[in-house]
C-alpha positions in Angstrom: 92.5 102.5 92.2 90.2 104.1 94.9 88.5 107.0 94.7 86.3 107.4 97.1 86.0 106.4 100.9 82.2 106.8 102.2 79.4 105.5 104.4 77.3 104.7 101.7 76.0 101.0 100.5 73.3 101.6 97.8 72.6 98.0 97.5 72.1 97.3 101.2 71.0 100.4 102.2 70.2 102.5 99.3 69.2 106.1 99.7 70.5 106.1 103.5 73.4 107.5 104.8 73.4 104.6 107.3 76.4 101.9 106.0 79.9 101.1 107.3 82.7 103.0 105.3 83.4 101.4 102.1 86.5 101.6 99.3 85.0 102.8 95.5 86.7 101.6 92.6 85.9 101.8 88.8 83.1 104.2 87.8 82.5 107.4 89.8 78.6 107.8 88.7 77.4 106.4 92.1 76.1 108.0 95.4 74.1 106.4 97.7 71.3 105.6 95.0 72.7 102.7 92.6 73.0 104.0 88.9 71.8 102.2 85.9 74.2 100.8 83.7 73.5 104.0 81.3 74.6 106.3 84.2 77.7 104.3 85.2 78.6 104.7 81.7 78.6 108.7 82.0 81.1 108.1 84.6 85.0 108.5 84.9 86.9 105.0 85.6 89.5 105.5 88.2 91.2 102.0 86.8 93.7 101.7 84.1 91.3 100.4 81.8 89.3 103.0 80.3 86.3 101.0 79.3 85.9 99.8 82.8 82.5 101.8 83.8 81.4 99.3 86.2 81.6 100.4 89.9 83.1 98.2 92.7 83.1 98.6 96.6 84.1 96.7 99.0 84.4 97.4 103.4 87.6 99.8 103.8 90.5 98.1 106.1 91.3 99.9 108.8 94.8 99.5 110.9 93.5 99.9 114.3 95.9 101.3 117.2 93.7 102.1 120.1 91.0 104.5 119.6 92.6 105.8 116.3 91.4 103.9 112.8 94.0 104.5 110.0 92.7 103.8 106.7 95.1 101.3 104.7 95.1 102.3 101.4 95.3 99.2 98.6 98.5 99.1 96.9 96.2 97.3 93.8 93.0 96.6 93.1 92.2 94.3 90.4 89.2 92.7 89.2 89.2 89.6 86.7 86.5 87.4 84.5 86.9 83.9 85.4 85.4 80.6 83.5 84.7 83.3 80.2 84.3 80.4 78.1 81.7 78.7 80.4 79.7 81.8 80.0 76.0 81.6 77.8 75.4 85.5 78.3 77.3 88.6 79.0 76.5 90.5 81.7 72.7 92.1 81.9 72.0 95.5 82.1 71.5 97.2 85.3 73.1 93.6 86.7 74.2 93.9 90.5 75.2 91.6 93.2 76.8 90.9 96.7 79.5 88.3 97.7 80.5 86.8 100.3 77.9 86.3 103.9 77.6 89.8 105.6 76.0 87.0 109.1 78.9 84.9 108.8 80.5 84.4 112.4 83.1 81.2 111.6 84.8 79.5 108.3 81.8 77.0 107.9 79.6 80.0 107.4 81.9 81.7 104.0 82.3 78.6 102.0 85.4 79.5 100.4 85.1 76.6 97.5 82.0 78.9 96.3 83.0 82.5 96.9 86.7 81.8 97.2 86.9 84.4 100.0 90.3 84.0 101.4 93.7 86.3 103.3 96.8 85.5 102.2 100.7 86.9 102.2 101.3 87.4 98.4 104.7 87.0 99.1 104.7 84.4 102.3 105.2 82.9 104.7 101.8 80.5 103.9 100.0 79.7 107.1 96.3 79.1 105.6 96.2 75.4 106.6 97.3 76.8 110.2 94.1 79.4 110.8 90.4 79.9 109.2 91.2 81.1 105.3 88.7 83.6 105.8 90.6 85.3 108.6 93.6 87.3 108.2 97.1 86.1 108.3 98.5 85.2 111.7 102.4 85.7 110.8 103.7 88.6 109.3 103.6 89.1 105.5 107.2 90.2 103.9 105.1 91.7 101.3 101.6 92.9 100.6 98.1 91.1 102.8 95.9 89.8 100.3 92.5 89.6 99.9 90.3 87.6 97.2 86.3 87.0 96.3 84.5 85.5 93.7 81.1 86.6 93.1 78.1 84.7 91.6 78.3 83.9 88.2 74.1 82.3 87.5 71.2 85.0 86.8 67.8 84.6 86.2 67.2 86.8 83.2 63.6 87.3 84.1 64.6 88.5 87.5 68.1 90.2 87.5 67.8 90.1 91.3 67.8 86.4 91.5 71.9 85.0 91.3 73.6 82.0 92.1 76.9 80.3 92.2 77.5 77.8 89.7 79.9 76.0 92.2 77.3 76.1 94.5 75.2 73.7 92.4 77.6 71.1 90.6 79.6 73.2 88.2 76.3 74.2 86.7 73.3 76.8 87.6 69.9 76.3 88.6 67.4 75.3 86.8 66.1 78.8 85.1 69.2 80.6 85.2 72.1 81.4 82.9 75.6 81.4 83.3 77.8 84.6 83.4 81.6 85.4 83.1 82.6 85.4 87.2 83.7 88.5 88.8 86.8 88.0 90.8 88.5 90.9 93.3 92.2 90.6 94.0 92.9 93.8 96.7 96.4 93.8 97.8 97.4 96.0 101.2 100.7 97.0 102.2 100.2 97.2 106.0 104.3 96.8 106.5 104.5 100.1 107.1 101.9 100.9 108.8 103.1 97.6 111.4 106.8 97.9 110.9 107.0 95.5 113.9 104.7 92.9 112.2 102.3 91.4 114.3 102.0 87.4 115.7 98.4 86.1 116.0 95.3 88.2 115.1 96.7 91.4 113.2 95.7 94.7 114.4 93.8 95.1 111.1 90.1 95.0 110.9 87.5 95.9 108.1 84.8 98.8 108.7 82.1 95.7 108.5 83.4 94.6 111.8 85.5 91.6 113.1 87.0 89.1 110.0 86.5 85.5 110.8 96.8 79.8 87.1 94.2 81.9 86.2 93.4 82.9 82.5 92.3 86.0 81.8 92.4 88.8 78.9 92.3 92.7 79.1 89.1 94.1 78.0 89.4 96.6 75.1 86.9 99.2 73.6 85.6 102.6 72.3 87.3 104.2 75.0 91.0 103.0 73.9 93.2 100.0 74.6 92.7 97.9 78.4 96.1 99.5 80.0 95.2 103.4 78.8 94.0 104.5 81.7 91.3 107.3 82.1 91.4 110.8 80.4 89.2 112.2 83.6 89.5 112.7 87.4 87.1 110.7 89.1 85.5 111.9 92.1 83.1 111.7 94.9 79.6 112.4 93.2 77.9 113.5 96.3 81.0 115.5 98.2 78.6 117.6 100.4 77.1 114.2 102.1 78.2 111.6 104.0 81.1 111.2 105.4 84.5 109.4 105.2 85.5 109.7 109.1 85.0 106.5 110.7 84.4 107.3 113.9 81.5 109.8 112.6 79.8 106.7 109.8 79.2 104.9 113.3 77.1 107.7 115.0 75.2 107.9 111.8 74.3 104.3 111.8 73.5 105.1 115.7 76.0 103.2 117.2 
């Protein structure tokens, strides 16, 4: 689950106290300076699986009413390896990466048949093929708002910084590059009762970045214990005396 809300991005904006709030998960061994792998290891998993020590974040949704921003904290998080068999190498050390279009303005700028990006109603009603997939729901979900990204799953191994998708390129990855498991996130919101009136047409939801235009899978055991054992530790902000998780207060420190 979360652990942490903070205006830190230390892939976009490492070292700066500068980003929109984001939503940790996994590893706690992060501030706004990205670990190494070793590091993230030393760190307490706030997911069910203890061998977990990779760190996730993603912008925090916000139910906005006025002025005020209530944070909407995930019912679930869950992350998943897709294509495992398709894979030629595991993931490299000190291996990071970004999904999804942080420019995109409209659906032909989010590609969903290559990062998969998409809102949904877990439980219904379905209207995807009624509104952009990338936007949020325009009907009221009876059960939880969805949200689900895939995230590039070709590396060059010479250059860790260098990723692709392999969907992106016929199924397979560019020439130079190897093929990974692929990351997926699954985050499911209960806004009902934060909107116990539900909502027609754009929801009054919104994520700190701004505006929103049969799977297989196996648990992951380890040295740590079995996939569903959960952490023997309390993770926790690793920086509590900087930054900030007030969202009114991350925009004046990003000046705006």
């Amino acid at each position: 689950m979360r652990y942490m809300i903070k205006n830190v991005d230390p892939l976009v904006f490492p070292g700066k106290y500068k980003s929109h709030m984001h939503s940790f998960y996994g590893s706690d061994a992060v501030t706004k300076d990205l670990p190494t792998t070793k590091q993230l290891q030393q760190g307490c998993p706030s997911g069910e699986n203890p061998n977990d020590l990779s760190v996730y974040w993603a912008p925090t949704l916000y139910y906005v009413n006025g002025t005020d921003h209530i944070e909407v904290n995930p019912g679930m998080f869950s992350t998943y390896y897709e294509n495992i068999d398709k894979a030629e190498i595991p993931f490299p050390e000190n291996f990071s990466a970004i999904a999804g279009n942080a420019s995109a303005k409209s659906q032909a700028d989010v590609n969903e048949a290559t990062t998969g990006i998409t809102w949904w109603c877990e439980n219904g009603p379905e209207d995807r093929s009624n509104r952009p997939r990338a936007a949020m729901p325009r009907v009221t979900c009876s059960g939880n708002i969805q949200a689900i990204l895939r995230f590039p799953d070709c590396v060059d191994t010479a250059d860790i910084k260098k990723n692709a998708y392999a969907a992106a390129n016929g199924g397979r990855c560019p020439s130079g590059m190897k093929r990974m498991p692929q990351l997926r996130f699954s985050i499911r919101y209960n806004v009902r009762k934060l909107i116990p009136g539900g909502w027609s047409g754009i929801p009054p939801l919104k994520l700190a970045c701004g505006e929103v235009s049969l799977n297989k899978w196996m648990r992951i055991d380890g040295a740590k214990g079995e996939g569903k054992a959960g952490a023997k530790c309390q993770p926790k902000d690793a920086d509590p005396e900087n930054g900030t998780s007030d969202y009114h207060e991350s925009l004046k420190m990003m000046g705006m």
